[in-house]
C-alpha positions as CSV (number, residue, x, y, z in Angstrom):
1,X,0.3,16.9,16.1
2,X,-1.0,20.1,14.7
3,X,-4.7,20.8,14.8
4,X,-4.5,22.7,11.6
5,X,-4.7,19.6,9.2
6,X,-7.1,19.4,6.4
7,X,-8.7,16.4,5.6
8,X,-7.3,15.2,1.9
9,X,-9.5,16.2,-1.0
10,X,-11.4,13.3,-2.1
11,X,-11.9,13.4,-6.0
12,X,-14.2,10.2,-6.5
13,X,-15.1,6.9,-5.1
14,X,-15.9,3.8,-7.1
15,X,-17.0,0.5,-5.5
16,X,-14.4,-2.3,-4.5
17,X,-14.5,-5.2,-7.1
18,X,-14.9,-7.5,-3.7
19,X,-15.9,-6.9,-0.3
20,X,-12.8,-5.9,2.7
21,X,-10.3,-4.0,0.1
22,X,-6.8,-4.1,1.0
23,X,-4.0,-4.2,-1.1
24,X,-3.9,-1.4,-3.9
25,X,-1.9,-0.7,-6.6
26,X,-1.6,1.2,-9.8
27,X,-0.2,0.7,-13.0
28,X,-0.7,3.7,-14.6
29,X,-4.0,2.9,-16.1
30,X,-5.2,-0.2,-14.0
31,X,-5.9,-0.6,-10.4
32,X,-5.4,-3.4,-9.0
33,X,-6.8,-4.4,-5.8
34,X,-6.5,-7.5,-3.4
35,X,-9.7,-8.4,-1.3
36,X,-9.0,-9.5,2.1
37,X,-12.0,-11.6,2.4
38,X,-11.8,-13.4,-1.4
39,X,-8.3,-13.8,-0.8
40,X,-8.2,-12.5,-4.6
41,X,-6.5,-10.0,-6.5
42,X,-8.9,-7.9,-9.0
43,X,-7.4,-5.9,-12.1
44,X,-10.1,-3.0,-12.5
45,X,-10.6,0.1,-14.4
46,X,-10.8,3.1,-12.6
47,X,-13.2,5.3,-14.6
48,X,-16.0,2.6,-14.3
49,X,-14.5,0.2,-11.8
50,X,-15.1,-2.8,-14.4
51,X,-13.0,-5.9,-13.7
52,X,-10.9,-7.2,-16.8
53,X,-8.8,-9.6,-14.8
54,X,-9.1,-12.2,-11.4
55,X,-7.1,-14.3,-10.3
56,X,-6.7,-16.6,-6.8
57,X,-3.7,-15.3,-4.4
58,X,-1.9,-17.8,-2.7
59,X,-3.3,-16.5,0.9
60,X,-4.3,-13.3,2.0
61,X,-3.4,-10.1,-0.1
62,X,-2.1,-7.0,2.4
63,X,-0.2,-5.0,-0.1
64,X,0.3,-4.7,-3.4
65,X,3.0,-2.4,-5.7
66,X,3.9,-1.8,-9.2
67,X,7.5,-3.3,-10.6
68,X,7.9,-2.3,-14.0
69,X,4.9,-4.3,-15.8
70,X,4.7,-6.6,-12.6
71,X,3.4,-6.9,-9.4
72,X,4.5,-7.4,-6.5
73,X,2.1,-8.4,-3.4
74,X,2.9,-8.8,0.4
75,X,0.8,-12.7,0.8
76,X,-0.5,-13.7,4.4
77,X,0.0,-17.5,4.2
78,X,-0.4,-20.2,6.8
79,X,0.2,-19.1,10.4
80,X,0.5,-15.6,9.0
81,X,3.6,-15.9,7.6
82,X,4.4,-13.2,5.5
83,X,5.5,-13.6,2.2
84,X,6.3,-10.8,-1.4
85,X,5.0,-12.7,-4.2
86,X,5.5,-11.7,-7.7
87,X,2.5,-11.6,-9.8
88,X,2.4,-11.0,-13.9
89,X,-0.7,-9.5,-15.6
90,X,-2.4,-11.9,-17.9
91,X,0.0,-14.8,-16.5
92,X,-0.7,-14.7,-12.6
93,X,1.4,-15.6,-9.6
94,X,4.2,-17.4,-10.3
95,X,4.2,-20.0,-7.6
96,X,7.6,-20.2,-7.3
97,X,9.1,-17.3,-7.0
98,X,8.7,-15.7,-3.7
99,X,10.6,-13.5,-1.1
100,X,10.4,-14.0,3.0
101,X,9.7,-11.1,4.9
102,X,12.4,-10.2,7.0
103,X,11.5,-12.1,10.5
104,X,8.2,-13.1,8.7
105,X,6.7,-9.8,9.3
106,X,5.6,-7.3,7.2
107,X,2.7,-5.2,5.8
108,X,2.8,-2.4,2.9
109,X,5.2,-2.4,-0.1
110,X,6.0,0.3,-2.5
111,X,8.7,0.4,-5.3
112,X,10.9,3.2,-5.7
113,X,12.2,2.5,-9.3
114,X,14.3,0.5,-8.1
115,X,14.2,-1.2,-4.9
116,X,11.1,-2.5,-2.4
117,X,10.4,-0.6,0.8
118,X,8.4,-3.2,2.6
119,X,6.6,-1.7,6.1
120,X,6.2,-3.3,9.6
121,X,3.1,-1.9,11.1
122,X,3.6,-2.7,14.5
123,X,7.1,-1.9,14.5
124,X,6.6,1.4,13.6
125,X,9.3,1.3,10.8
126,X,9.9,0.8,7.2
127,X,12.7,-1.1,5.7
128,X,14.8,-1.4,2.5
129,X,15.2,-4.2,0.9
130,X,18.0,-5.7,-1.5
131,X,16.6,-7.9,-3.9
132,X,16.5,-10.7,-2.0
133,X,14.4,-9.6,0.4
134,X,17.3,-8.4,3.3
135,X,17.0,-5.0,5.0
136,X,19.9,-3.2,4.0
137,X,18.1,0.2,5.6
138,X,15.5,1.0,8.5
139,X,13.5,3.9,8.9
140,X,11.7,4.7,11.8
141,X,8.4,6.3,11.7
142,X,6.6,5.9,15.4
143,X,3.3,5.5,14.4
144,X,1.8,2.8,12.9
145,X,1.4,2.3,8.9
146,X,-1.1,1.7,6.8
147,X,0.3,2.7,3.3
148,X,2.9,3.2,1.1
149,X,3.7,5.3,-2.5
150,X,6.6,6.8,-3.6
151,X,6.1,10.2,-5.5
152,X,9.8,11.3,-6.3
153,X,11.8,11.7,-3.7
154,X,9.3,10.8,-1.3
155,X,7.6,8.2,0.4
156,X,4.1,8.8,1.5
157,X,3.0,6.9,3.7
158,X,-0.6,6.1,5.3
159,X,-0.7,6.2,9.5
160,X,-2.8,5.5,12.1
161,X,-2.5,7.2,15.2
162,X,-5.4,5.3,17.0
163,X,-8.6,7.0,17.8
164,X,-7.6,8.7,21.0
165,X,-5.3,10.6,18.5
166,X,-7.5,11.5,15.9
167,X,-7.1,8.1,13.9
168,X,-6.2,8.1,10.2
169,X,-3.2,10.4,8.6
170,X,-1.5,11.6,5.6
171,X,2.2,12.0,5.6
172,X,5.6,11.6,4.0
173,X,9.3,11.1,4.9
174,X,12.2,11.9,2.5
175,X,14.5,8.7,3.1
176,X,17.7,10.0,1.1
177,X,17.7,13.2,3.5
178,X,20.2,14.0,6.3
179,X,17.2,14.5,8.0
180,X,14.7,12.3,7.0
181,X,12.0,13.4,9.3
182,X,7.9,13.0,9.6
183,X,5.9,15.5,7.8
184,X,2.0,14.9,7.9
185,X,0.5,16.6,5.1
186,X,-3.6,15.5,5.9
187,X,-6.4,14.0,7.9
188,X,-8.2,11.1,6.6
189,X,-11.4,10.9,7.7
190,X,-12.1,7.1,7.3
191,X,-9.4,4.2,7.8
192,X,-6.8,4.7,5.1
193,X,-5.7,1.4,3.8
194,X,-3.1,1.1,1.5
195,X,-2.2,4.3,-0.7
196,X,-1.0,4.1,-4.7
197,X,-0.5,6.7,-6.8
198,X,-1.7,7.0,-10.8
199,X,0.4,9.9,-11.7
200,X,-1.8,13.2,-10.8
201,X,-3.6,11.7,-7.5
202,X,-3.7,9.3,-4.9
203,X,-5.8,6.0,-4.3
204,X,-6.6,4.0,-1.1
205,X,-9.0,1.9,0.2
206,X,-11.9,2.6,2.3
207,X,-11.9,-0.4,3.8
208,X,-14.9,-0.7,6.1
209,X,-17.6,1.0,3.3
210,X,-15.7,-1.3,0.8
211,X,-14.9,1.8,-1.7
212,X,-11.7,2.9,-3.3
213,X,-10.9,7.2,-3.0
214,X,-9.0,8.9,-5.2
215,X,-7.8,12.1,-3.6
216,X,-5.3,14.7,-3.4
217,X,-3.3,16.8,-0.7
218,X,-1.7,20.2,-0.4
């Protein structure tokens, strides 16, 4: 890994709606973040960080991603299975419409206009998914993830590297590439958890100091 990395340009910080933040997502307008202590999902404004909407997830919430003007969230349930439920503003989680992860395992999910990307932390991989919930494409990555967001052609992805390795990282792949190698683009200096993007910047989760960054990279 180079030694050369900047750290990513932190624009602001606002308070998590709940203690342990975890899954994020953006709408456009809205965050939407998923405590993993409440075990709730909150719909907040991210100029003031007021809550406009709450709403009970049916276990733990790890990730969370935009689908049109839907949600999608990856749901730790009993035994830690792992399960993408769907989740409409105003409405909340329809309870019976759900997705298996593929060998009950997964962790981040972004949306790429058209299809999931679900990833597997410990597998060190990322996977696409048809849309009912099979893996019609893996990626390898070799580091563990923490993060997904697809800005164009590219998904950016949140790592950890462990701390012997200088912990927390910025990076992206380009899936549709011959090539669709590793670039890391940043240091985080905290625990990245999660990433969405709003349009001009990124968001994650500071998870231990219980804040939400906005930041940028080169």
């Amino acid at each position: 890994m180079t030694e050369t990395l900047s750290d990513l340009a932190e624009i602001v910080r606002i308070p998590s709606p709940a203690p342990q933040p975890q899954a994020l997502a953006c709408d456009g307008e809205h965050l939407w973040v998923g405590s993993w202590e409440t075990g709730r999902l909150y719909g907040l404004h991210p100029h003031h960080g007021r809550v406009f909407e709450e709403a009970v997830a049916p276990g733990k919430p790890v990730s969370a991603a935009t689908v049109g003007d839907e949600l999608r969230l990856v749901c730790s349930e009993q035994d830690d299975s792992r399960f993408i439920r769907r989740y409409v503003p105003a409405h909340g989680f329809k309870s019976k419409e759900f997705i298996p992860c593929p060998d009950d395992t997964g962790s981040f999910l972004s949306f790429d206009g058209c299809r999931l990307w679900l990833s597997q932390r410990y597998r060190k991989q990322v996977l696409e998914l048809d849309p009912l919930g099979n893996a019609v494409r893996t990626v390898s990555i070799g580091e563990e993830i923490t993060g997904l967001a697809w800005v164009g052609n590219r998904l950016f992805l949140a790592l950890w590297l462990g701390k012997e390795r200088g912990g927390s990282r910025i990076a992206y792949i380009e899936p549709n590439a011959n090539d669709p190698h590793l670039t890391i683009v940043a240091r985080s200096p905290f625990v990245a958890i999660s990433l969405a993007r709003d349009g001009e910047r990124f968001w994650t989760n500071d998870f231990f100091k219980n804040e939400l960054v906005a930041f940028t990279v080169a």
